[in-house]
CHARMM-style PDB file with segment names, atoms N, HN, CA, C and O in Angstrom:
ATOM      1  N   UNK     1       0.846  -1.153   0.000  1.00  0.00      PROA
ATOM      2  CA  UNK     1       0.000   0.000   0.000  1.00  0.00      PROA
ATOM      3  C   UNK     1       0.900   1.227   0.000  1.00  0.00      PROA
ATOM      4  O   UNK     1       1.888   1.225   0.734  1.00  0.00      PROA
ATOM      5  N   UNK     2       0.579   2.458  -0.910  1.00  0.00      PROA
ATOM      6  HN  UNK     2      -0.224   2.459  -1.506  1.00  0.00      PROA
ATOM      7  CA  UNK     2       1.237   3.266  -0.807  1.00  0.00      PROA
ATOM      8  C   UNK     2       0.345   4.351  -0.685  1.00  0.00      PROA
ATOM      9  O   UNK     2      -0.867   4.299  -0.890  1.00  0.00      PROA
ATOM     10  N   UNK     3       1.083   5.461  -0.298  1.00  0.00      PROA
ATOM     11  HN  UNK     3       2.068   5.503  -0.132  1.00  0.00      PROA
ATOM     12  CA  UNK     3       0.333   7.161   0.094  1.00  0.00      PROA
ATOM     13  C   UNK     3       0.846   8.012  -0.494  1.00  0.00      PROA
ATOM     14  O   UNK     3       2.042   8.066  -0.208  1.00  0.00      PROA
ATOM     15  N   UNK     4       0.552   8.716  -1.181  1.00  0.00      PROA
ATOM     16  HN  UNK     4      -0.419   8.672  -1.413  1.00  0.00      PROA
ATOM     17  CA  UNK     4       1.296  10.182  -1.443  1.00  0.00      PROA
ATOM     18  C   UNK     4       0.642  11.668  -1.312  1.00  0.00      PROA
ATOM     19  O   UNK     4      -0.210  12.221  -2.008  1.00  0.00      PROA
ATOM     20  N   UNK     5       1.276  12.062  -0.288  1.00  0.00      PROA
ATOM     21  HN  UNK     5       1.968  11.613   0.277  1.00  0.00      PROA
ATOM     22  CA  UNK     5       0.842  13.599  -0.082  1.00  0.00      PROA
ATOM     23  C   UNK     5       0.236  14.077  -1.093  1.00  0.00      PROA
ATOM     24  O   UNK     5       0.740  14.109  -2.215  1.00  0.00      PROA
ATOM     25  N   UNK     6      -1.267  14.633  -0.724  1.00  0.00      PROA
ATOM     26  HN  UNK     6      -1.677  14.608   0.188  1.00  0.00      PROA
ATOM     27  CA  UNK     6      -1.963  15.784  -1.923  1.00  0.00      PROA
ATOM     28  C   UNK     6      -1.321  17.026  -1.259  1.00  0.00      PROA
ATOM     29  O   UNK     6      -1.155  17.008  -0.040  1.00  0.00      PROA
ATOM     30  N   UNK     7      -0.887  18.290  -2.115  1.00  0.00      PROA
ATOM     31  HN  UNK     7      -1.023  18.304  -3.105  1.00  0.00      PROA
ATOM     32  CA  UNK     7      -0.546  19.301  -1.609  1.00  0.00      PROA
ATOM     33  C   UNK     7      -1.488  20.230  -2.278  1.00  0.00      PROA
ATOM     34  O   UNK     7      -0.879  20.869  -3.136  1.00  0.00      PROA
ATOM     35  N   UNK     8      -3.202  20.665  -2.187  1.00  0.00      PROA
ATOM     36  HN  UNK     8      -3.697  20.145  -1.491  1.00  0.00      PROA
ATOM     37  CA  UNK     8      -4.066  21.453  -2.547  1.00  0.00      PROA
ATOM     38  C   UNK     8      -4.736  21.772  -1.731  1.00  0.00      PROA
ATOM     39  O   UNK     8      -5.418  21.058  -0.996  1.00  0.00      PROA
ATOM     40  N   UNK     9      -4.588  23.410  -1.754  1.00  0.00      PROA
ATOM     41  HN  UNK     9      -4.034  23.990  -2.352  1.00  0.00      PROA
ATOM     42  CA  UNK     9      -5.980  24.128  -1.030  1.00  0.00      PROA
ATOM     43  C   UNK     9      -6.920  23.292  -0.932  1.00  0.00      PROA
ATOM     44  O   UNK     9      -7.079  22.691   0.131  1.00  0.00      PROA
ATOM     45  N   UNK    10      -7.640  23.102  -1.878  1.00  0.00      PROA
ATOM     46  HN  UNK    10      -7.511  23.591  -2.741  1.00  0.00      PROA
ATOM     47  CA  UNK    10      -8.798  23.211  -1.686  1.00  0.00      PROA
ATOM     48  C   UNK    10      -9.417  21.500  -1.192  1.00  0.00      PROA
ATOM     49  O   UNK    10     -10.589  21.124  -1.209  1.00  0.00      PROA
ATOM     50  N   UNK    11      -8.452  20.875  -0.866  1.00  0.00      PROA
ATOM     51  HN  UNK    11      -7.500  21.180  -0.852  1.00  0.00      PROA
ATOM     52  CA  UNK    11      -8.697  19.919   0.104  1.00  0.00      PROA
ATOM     53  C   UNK    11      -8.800  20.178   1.057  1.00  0.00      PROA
ATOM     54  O   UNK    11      -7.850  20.725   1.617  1.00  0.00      PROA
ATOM     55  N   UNK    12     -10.159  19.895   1.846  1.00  0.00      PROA
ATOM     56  HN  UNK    12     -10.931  19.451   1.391  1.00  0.00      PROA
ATOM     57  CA  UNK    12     -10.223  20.131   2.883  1.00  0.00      PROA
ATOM     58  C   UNK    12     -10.453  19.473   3.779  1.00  0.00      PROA
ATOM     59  O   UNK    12     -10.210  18.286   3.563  1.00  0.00      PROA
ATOM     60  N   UNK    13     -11.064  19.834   5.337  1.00  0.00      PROA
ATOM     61  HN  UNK    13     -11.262  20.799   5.512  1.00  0.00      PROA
ATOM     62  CA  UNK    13     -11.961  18.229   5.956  1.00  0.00      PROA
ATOM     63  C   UNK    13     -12.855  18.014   5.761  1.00  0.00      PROA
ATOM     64  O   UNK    13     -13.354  17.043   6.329  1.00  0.00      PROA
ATOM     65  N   UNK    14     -13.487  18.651   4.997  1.00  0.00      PROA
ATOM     66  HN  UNK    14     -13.082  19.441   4.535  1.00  0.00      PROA
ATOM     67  CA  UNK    14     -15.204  17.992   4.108  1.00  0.00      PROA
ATOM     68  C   UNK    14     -14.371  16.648   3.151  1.00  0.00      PROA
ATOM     69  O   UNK    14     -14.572  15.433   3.147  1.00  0.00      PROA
ATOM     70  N   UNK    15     -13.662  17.268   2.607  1.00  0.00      PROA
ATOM     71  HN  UNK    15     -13.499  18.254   2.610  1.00  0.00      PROA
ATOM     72  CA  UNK    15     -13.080  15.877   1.940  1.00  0.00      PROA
ATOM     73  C   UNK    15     -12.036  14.699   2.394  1.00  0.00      PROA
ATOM     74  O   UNK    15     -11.720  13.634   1.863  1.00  0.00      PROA
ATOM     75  N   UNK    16     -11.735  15.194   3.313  1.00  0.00      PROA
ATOM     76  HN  UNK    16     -11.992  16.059   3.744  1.00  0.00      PROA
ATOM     77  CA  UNK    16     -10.713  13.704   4.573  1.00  0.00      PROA
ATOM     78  C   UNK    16     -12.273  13.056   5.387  1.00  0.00      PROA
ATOM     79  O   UNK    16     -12.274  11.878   5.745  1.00  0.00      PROA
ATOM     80  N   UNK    17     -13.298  13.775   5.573  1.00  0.00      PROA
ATOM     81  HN  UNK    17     -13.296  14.731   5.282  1.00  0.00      PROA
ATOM     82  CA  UNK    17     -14.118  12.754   6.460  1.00  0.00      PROA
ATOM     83  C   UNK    17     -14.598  12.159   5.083  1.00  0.00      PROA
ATOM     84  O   UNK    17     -14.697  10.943   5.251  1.00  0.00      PROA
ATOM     85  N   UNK    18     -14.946  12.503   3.766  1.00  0.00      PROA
ATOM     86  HN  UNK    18     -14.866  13.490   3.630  1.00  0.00      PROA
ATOM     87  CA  UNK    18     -15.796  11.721   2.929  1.00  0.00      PROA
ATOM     88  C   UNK    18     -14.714  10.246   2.873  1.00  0.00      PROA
ATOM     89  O   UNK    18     -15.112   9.088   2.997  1.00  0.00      PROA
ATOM     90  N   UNK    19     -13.077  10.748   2.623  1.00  0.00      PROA
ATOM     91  HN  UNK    19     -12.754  11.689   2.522  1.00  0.00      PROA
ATOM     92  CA  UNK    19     -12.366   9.695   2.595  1.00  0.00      PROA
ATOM     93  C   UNK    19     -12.533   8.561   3.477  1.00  0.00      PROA
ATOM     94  O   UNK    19     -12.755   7.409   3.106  1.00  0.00      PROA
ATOM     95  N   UNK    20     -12.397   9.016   4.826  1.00  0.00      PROA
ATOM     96  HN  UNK    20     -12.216   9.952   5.128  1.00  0.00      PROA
ATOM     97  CA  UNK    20     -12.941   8.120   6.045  1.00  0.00      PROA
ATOM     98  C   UNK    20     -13.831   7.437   5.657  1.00  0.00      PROA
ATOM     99  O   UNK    20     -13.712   6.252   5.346  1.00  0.00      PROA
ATOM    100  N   UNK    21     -14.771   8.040   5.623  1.00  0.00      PROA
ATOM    101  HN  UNK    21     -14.868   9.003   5.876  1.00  0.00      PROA
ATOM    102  CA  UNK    21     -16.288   7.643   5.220  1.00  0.00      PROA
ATOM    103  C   UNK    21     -16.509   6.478   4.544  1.00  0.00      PROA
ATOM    104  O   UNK    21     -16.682   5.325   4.938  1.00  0.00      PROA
ATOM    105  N   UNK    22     -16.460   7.189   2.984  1.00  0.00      PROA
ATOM    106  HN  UNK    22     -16.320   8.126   2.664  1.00  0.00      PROA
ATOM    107  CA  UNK    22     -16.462   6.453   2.276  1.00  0.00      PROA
ATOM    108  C   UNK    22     -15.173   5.658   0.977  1.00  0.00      PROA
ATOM    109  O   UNK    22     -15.434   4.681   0.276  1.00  0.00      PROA
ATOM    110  N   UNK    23     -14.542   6.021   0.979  1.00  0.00      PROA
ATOM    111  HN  UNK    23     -14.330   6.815   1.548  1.00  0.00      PROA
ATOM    112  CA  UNK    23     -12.800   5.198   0.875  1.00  0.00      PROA
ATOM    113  C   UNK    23     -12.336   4.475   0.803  1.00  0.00      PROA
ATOM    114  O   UNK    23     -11.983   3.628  -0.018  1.00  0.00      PROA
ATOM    115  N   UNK    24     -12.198   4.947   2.543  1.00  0.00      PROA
ATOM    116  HN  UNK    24     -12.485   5.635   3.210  1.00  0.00      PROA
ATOM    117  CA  UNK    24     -11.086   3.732   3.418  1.00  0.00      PROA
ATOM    118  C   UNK    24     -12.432   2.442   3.672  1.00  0.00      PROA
ATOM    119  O   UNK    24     -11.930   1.335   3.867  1.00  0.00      PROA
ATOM    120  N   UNK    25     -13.396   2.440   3.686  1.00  0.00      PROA
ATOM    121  HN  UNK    25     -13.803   3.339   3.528  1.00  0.00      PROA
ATOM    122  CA  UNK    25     -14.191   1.033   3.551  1.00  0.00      PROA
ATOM    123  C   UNK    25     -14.411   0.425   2.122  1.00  0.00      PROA
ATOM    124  O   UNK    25     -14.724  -0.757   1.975  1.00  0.00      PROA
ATOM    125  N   UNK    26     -14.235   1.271   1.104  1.00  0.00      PROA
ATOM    126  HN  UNK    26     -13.980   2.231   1.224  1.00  0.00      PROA
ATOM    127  CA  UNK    26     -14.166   0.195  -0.202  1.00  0.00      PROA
ATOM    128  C   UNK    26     -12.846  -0.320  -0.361  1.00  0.00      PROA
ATOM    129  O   UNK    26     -12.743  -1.487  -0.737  1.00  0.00      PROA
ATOM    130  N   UNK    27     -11.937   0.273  -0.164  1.00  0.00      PROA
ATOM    131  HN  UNK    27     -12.021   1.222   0.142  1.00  0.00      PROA
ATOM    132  CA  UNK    27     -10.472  -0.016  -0.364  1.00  0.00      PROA
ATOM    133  C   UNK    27     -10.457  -1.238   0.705  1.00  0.00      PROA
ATOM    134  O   UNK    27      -9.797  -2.250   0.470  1.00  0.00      PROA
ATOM    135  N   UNK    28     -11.339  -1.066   2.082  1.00  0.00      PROA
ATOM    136  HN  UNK    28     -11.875  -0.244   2.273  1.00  0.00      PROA
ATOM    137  CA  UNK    28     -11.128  -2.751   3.081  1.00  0.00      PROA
ATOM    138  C   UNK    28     -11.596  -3.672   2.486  1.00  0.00      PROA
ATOM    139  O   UNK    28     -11.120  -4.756   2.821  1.00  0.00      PROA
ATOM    140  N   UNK    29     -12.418  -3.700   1.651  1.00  0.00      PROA
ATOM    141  HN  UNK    29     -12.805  -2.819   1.378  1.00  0.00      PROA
ATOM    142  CA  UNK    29     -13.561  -4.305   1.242  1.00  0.00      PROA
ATOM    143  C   UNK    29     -12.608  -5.565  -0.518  1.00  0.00      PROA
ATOM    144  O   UNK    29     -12.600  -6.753  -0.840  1.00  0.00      PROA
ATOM    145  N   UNK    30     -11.888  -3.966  -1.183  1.00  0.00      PROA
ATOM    146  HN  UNK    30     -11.894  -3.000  -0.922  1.00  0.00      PROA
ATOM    147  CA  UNK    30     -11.151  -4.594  -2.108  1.00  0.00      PROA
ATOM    148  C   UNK    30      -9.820  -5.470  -1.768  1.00  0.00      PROA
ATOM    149  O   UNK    30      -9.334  -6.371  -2.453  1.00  0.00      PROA
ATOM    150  N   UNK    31      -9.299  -4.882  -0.339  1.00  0.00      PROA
ATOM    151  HN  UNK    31      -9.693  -4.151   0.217  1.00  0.00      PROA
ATOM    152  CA  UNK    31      -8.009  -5.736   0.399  1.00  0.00      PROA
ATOM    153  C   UNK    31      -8.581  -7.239   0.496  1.00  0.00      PROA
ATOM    154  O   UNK    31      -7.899  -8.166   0.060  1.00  0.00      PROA
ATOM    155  N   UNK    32     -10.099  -7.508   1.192  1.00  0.00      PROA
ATOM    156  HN  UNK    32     -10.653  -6.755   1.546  1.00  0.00      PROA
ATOM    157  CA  UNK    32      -9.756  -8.670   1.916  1.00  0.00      PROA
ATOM    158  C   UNK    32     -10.448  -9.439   0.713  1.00  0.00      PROA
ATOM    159  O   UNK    32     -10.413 -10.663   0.841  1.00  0.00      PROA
ATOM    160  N   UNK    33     -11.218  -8.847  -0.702  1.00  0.00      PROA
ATOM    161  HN  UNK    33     -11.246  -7.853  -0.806  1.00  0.00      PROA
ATOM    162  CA  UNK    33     -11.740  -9.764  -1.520  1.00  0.00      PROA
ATOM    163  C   UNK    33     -10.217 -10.237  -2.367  1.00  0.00      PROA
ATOM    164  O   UNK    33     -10.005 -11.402  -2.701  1.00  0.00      PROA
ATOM    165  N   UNK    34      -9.409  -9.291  -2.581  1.00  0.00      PROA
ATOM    166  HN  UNK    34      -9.581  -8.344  -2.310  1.00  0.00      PROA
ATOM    167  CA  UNK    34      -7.897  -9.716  -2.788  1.00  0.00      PROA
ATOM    168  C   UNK    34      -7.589 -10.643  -2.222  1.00  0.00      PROA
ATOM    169  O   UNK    34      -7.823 -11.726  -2.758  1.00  0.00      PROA
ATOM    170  N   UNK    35      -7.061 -10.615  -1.157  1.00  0.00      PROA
ATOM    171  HN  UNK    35      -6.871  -9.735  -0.721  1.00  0.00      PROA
ATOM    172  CA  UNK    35      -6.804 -11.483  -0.420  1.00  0.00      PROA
ATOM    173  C   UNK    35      -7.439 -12.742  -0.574  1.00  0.00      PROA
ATOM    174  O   UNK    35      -6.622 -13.660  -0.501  1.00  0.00      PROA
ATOM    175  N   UNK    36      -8.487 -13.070  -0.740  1.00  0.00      PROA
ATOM    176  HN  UNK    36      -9.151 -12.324  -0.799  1.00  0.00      PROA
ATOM    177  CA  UNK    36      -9.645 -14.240  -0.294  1.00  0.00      PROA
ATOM    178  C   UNK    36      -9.058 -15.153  -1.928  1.00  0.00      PROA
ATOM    179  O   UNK    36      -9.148 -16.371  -1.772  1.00  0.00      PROA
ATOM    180  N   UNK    37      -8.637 -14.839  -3.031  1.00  0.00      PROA
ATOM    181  HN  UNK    37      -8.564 -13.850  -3.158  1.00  0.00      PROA
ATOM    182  CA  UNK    37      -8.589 -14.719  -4.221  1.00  0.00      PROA
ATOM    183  C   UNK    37      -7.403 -15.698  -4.626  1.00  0.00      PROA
ATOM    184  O   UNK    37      -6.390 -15.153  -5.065  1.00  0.00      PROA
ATOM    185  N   UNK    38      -7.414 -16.749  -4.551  1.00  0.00      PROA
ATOM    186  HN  UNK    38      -8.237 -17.192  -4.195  1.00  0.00      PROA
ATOM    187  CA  UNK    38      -6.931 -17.848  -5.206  1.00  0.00      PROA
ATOM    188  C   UNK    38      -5.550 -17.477  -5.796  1.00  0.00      PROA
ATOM    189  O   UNK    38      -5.724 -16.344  -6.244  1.00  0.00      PROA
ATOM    190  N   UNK    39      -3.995 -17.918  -6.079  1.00  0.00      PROA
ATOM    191  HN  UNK    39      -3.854 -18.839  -5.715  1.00  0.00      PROA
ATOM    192  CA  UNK    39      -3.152 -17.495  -6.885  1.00  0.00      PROA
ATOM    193  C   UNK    39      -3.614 -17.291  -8.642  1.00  0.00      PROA
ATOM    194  O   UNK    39      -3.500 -16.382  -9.465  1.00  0.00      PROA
ATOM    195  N   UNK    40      -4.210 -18.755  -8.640  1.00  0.00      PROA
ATOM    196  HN  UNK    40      -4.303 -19.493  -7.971  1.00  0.00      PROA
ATOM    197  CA  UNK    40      -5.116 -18.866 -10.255  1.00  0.00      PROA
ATOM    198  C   UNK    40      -6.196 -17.891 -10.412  1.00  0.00      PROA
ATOM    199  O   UNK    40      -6.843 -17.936 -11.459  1.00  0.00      PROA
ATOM    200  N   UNK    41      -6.524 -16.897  -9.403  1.00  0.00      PROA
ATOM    201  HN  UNK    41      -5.999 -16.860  -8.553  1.00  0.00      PROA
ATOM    202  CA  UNK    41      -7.445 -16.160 -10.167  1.00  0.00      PROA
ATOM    203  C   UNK    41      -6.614 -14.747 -10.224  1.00  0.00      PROA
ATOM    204  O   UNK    41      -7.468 -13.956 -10.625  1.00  0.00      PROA
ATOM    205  N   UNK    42      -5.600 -14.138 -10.065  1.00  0.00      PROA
ATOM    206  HN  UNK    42      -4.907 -14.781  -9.739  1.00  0.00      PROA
ATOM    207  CA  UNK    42      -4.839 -13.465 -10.078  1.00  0.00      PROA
ATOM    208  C   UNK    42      -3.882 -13.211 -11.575  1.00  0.00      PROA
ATOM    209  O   UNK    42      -2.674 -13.443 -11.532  1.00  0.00      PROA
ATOM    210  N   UNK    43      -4.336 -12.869 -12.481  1.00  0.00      PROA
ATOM    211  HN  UNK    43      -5.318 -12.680 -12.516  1.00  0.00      PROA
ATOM    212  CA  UNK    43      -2.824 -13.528 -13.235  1.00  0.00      PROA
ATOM    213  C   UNK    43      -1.935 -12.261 -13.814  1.00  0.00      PROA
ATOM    214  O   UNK    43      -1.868 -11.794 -14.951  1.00  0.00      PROA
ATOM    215  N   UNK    44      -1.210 -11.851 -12.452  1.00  0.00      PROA
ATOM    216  HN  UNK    44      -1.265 -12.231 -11.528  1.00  0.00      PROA
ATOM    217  CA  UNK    44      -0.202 -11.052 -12.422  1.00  0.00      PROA
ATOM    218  C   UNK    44      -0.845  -9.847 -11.571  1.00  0.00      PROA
ATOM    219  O   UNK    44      -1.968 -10.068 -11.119  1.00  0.00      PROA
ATOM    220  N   UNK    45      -0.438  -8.981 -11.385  1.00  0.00      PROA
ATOM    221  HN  UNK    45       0.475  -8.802 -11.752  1.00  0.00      PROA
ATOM    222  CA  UNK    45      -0.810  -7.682  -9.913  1.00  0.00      PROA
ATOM    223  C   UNK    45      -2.008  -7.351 -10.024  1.00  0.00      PROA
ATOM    224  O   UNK    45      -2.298  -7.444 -11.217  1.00  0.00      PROA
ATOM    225  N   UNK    46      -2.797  -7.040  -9.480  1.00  0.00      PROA
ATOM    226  HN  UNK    46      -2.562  -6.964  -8.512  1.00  0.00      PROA
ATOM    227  CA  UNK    46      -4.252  -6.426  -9.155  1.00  0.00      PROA
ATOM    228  C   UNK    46      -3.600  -4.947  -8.041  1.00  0.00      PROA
ATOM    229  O   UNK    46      -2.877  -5.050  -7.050  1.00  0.00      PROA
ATOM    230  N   UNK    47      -4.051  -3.945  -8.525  1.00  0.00      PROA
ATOM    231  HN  UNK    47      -4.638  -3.861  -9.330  1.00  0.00      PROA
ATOM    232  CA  UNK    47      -3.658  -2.552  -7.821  1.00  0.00      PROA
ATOM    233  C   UNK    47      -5.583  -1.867  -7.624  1.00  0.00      PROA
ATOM    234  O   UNK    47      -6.525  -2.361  -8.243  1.00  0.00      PROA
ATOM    235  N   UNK    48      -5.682  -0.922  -6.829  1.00  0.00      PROA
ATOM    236  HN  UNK    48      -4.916  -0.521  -6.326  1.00  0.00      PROA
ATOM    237  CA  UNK    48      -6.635  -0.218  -6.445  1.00  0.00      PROA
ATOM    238  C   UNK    48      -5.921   1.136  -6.312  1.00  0.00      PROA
ATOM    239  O   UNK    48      -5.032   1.452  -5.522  1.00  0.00      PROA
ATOM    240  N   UNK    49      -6.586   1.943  -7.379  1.00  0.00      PROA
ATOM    241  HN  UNK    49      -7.308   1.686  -8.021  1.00  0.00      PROA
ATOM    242  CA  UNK    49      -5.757   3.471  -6.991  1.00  0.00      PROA
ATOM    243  C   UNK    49      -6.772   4.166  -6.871  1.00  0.00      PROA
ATOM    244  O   UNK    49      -7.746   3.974  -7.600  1.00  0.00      PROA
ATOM    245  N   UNK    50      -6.749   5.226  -5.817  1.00  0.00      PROA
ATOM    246  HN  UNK    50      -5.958   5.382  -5.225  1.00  0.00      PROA
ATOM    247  CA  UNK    50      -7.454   6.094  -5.131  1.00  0.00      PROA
ATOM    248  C   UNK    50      -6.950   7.723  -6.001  1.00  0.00      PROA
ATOM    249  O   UNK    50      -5.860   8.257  -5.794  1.00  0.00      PROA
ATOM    250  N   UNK    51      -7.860   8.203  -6.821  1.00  0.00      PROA
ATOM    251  HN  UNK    51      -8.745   7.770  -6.989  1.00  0.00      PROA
ATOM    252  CA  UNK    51      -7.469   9.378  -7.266  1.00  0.00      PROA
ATOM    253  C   UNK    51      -7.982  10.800  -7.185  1.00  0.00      PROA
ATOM    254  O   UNK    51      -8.993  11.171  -7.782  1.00  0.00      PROA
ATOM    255  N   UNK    52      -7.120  11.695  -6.300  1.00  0.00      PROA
ATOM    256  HN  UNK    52      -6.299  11.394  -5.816  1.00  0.00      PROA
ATOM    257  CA  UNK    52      -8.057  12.988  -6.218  1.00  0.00      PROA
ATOM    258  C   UNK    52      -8.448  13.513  -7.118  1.00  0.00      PROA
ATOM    259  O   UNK    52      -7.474  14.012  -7.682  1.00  0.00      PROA
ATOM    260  N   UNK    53      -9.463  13.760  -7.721  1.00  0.00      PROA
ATOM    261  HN  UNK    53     -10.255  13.355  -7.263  1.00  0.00      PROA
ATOM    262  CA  UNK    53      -9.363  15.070  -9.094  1.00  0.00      PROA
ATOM    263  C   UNK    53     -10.170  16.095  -8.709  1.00  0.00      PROA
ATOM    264  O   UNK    53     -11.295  16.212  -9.194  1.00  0.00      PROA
ATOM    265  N   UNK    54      -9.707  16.914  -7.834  1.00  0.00      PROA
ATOM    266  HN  UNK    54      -8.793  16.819  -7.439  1.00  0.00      PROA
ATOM    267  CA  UNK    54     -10.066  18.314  -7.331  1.00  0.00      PROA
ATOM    268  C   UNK    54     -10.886  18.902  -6.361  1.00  0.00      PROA
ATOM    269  O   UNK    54     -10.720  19.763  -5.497  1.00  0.00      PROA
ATOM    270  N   UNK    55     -12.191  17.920  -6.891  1.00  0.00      PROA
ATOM    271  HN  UNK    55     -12.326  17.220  -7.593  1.00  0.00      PROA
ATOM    272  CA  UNK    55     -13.284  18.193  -5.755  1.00  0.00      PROA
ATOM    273  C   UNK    55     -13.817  16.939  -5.635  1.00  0.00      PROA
ATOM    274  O   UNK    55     -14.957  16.882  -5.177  1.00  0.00      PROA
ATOM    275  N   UNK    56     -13.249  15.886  -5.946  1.00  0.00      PROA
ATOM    276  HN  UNK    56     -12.322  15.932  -6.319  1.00  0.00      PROA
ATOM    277  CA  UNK    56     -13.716  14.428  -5.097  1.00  0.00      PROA
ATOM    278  C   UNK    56     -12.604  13.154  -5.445  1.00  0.00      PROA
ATOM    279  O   UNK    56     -11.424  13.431  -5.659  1.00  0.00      PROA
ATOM    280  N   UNK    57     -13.205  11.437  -5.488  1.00  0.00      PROA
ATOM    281  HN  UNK    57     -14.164  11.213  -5.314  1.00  0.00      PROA
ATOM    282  CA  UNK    57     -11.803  10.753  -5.590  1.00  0.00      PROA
ATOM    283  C   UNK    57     -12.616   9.963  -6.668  1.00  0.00      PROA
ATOM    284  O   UNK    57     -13.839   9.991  -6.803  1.00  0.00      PROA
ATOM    285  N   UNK    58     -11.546   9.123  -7.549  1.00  0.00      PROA
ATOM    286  HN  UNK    58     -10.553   9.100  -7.439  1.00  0.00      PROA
ATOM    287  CA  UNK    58     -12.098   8.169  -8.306  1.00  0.00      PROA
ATOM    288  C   UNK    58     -11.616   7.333  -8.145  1.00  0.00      PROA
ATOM    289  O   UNK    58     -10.434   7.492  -7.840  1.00  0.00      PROA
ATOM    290  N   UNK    59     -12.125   5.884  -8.219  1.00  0.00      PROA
ATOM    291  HN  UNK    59     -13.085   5.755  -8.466  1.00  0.00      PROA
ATOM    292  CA  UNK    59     -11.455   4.494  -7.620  1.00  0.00      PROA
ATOM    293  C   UNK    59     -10.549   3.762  -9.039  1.00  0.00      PROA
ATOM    294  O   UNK    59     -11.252   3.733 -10.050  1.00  0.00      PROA
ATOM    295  N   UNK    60      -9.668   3.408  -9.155  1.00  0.00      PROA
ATOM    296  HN  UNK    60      -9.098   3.432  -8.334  1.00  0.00      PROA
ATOM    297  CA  UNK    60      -9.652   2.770 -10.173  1.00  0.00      PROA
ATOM    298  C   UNK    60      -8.967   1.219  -9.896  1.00  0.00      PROA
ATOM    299  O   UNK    60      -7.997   1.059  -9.156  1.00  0.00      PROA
ATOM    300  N   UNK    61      -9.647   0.124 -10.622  1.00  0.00      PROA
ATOM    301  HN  UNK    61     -10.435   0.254 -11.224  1.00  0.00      PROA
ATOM    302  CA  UNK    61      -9.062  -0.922 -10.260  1.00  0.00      PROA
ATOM    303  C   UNK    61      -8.455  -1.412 -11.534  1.00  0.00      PROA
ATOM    304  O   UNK    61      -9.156  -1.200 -12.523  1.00  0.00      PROA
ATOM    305  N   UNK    62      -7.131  -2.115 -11.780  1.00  0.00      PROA
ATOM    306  HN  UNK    62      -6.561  -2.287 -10.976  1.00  0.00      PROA
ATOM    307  CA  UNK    62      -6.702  -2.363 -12.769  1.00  0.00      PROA
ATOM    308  C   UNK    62      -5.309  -3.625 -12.009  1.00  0.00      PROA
ATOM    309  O   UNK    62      -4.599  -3.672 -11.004  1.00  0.00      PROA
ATOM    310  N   UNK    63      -5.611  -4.625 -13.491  1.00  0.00      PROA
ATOM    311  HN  UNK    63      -6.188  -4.587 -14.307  1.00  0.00      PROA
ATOM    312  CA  UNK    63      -4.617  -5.764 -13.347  1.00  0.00      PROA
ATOM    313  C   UNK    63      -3.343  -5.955 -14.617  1.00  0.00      PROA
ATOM    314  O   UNK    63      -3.556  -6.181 -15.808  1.00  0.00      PROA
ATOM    315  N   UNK    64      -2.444  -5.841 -14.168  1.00  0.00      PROA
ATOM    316  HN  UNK    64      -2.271  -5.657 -13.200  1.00  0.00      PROA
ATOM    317  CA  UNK    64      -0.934  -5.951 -14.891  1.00  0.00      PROA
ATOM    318  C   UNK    64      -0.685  -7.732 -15.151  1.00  0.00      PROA
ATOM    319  O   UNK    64      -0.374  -8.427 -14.183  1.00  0.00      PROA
ATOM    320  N   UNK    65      -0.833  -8.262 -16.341  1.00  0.00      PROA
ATOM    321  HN  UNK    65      -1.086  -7.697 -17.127  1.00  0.00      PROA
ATOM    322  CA  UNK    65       0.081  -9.558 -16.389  1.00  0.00      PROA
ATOM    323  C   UNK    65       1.539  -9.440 -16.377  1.00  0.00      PROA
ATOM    324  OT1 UNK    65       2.241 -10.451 -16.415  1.00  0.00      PROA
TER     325      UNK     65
END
């Protein structure tokens, strides 16, 4: 898992509690269905990226062979 500092105004704590909120429980949700997930159903990295774009986040899930 990795983090990288947003450095924007206009982030604020309206948008760290939505993260809380709502986020950090899909991202638990995508960890432990990962996890649960067979080597054979994997075939090569599965990533979940969390993306700010200004005034909210977009989830993106994507797999690398």
């Amino acid at each position: 898992m990795s983090f990288y500092v947003i450095e924007d105004e206009k982030y604020n704590d309206k948008y760290s509690e939505a993260f809380s909120k709502s986020i950090l429980p899909k991202i638990k949700e995508w960890y432990h269905k990962t996890l649960s997930m067979s080597e054979t159903e994997i075939p090569g990295v599965e990533i979940l990226l969390v993306e700010w774009i200004g005034n909210d986040f977009a989830l993106h899930n994507r797999r690398y062979a």
